[in-house]
C-alpha positions as CSV (number, residue, x, y, z in Angstrom):
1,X,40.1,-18.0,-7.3
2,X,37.9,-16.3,-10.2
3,X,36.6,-19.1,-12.4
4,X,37.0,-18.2,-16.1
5,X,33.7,-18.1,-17.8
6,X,32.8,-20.3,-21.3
7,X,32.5,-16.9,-22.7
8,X,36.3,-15.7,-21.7
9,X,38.5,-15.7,-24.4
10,X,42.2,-16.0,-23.5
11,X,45.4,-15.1,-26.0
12,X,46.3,-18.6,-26.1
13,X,42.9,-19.4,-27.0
14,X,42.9,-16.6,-29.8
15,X,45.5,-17.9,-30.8
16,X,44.6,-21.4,-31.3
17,X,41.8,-20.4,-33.8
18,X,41.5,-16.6,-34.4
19,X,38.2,-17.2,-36.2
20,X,36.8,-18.1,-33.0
21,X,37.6,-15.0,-31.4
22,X,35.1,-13.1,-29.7
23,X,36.7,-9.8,-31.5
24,X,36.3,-11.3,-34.6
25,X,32.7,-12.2,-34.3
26,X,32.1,-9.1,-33.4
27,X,33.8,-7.3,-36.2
28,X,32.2,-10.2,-38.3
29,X,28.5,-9.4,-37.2
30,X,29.3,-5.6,-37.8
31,X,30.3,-5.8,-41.4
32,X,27.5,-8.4,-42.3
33,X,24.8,-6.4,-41.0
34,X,26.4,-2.9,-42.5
35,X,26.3,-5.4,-45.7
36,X,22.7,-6.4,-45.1
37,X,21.7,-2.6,-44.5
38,X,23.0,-1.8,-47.4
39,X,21.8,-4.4,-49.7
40,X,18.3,-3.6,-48.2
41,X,18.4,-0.1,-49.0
42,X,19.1,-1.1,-52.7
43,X,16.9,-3.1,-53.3
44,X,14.3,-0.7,-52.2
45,X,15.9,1.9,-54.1
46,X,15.1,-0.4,-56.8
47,X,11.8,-1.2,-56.3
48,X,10.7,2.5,-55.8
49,X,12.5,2.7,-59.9
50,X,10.2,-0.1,-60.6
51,X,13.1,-2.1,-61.5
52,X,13.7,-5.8,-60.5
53,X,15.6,-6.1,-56.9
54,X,18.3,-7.3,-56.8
55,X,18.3,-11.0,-55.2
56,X,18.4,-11.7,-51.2
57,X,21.7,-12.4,-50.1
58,X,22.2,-15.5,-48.3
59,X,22.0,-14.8,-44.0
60,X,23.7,-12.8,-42.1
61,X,25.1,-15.4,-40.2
62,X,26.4,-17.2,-43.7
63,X,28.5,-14.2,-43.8
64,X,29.5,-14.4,-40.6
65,X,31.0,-17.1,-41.2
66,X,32.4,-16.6,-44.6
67,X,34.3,-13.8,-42.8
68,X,35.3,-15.9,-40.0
69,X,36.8,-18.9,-42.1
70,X,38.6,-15.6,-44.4
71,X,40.3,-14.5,-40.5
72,X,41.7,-18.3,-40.5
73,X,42.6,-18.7,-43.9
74,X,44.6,-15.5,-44.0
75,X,46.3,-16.4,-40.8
76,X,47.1,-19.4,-41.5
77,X,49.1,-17.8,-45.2
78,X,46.5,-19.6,-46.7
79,X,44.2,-17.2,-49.0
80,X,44.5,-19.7,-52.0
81,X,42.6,-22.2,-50.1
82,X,40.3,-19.7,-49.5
83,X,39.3,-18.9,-53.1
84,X,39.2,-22.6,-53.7
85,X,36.5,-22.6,-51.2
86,X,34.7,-19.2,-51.5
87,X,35.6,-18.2,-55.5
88,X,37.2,-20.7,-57.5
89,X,35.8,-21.2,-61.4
90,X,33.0,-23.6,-61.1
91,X,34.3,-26.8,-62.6
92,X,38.5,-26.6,-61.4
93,X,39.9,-29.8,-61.3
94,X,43.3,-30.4,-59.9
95,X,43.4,-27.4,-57.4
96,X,46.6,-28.0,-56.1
97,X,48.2,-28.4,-59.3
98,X,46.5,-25.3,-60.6
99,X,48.0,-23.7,-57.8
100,X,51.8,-24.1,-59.6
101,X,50.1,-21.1,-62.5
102,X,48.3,-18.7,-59.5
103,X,49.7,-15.3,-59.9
104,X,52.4,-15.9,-62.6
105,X,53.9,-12.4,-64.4
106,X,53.3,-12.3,-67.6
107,X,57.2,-13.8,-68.8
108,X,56.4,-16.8,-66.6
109,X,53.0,-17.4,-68.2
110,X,54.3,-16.9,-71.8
111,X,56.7,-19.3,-71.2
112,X,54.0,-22.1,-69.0
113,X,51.3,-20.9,-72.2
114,X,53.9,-22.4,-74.9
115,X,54.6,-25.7,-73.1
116,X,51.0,-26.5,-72.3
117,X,50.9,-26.0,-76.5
118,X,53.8,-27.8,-77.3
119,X,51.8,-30.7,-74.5
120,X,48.7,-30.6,-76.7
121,X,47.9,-33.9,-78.9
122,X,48.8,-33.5,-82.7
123,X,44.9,-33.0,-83.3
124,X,44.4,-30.3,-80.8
125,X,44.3,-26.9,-82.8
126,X,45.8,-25.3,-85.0
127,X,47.4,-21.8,-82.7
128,X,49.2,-22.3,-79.9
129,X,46.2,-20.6,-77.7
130,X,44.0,-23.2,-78.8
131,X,46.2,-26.3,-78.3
132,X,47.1,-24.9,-74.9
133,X,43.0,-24.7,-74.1
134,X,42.5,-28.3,-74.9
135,X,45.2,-29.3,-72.7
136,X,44.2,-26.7,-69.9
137,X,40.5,-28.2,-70.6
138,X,41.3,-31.9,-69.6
139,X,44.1,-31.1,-66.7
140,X,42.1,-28.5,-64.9
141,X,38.3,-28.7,-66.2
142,X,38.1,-25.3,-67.4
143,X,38.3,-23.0,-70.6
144,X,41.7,-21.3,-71.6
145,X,40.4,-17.6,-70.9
146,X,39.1,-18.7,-67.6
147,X,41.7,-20.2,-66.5
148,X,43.8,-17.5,-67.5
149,X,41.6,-14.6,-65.6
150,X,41.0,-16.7,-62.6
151,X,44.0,-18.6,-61.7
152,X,47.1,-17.5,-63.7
153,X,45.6,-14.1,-62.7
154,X,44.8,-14.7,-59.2
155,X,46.7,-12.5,-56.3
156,X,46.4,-13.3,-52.8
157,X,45.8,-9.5,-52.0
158,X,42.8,-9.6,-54.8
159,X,41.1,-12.6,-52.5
160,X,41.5,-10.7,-49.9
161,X,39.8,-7.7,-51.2
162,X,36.8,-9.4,-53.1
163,X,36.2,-11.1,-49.9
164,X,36.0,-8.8,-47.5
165,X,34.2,-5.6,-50.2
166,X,32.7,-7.9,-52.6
167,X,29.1,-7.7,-51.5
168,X,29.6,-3.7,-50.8
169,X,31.3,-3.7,-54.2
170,X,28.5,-5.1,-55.8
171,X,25.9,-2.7,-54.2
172,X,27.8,0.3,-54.7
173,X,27.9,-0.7,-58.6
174,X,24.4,-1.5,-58.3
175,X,23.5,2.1,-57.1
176,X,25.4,3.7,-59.7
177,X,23.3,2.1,-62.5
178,X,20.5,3.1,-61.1
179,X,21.2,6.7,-61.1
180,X,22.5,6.4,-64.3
181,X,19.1,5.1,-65.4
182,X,17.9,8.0,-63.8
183,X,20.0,10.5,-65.1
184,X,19.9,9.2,-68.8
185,X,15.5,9.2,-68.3
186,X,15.7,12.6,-67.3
């Protein structure tokens, strides 16, 4: 009888935990060091400009695991808990009440916007907007606009994105600027 190895990975075990698949480590590994690559190259490219690098992005194996803890968030149907980890506004209290106002249509916001107004104290403004930020403000710990951008705004399939292209996303916008430097110089 064959004895399975530490290293063998079976379905059920995939299962269990998907993040701790040896597939997904893989893939994992790939993508952060494509991302490293990448963020190398530009920041040379930079530095040949005589422009300020960008900064260092944290380890490869940080990302590793950012993208490994993304695999278990998404299949567990949990990509909000995911941005409260990875992306949420600095300073959101009350995550899970927050969570009521993610990815509202506009109608539904209009509607949630007036009675978070019609909520404020007496003394909170004088618009509507502005009574609704104070209230927003104390329940949740963040500005009005912010909370409007990053939460009422927020899409699972957004999350998703950001998380798994943000760091090529923000290269590939880096390189642009620098040849539109270049191109306006010349």
């Amino acid at each position: 009888m064959r004895r399975r190895r530490t290293t063998d990975v079976t379905l059920f075990d995939s299962l269990l935990d998907p993040a701790d698949n040896e597939t997904v480590a893989a893939v994992a590994l790939a993508v952060a060091g494509a991302e490293r690559d990448l963020h190398g190259a530009i920041q040379a490219h930079y530095e040949a400009l005589g422009v300020d690098p960008p900064d260092d992005r944290p380890p490869v194996e940080a990302r590793v695991e950012q993208l490994r803890r993304l695999v278990r968030h998404h299949v567990e149907g949990d990509l909000w808990g995911y941005f409260l980890e990875e992306a949420a506004p600095d300073g959101l209290e009350r995550p899970d009440d927050a969570r009521a106002f993610a990815g509202l249509d506009d109608d539904a916001w209009a509607e949630r916007l007036d009675a978070l107004a019609d909520a404020a104290p007496e003394d909170s403004g004088e618009t509507a907007r502005e009574r609704a930020d104070a209230v927003v403000r104390d329940r949740f710990g963040v500005d009005l606009e912010t909370f409007e951008t990053r939460i009422v705004g927020w899409h699972p399939e957004r999350t998703l994105r950001r998380a798994l292209r943000g760091p090529i996303d923000d290269d590939v916008e880096r390189l642009r600027a620098a040849t539109d430097a270049i191109e306006r110089a010349e």
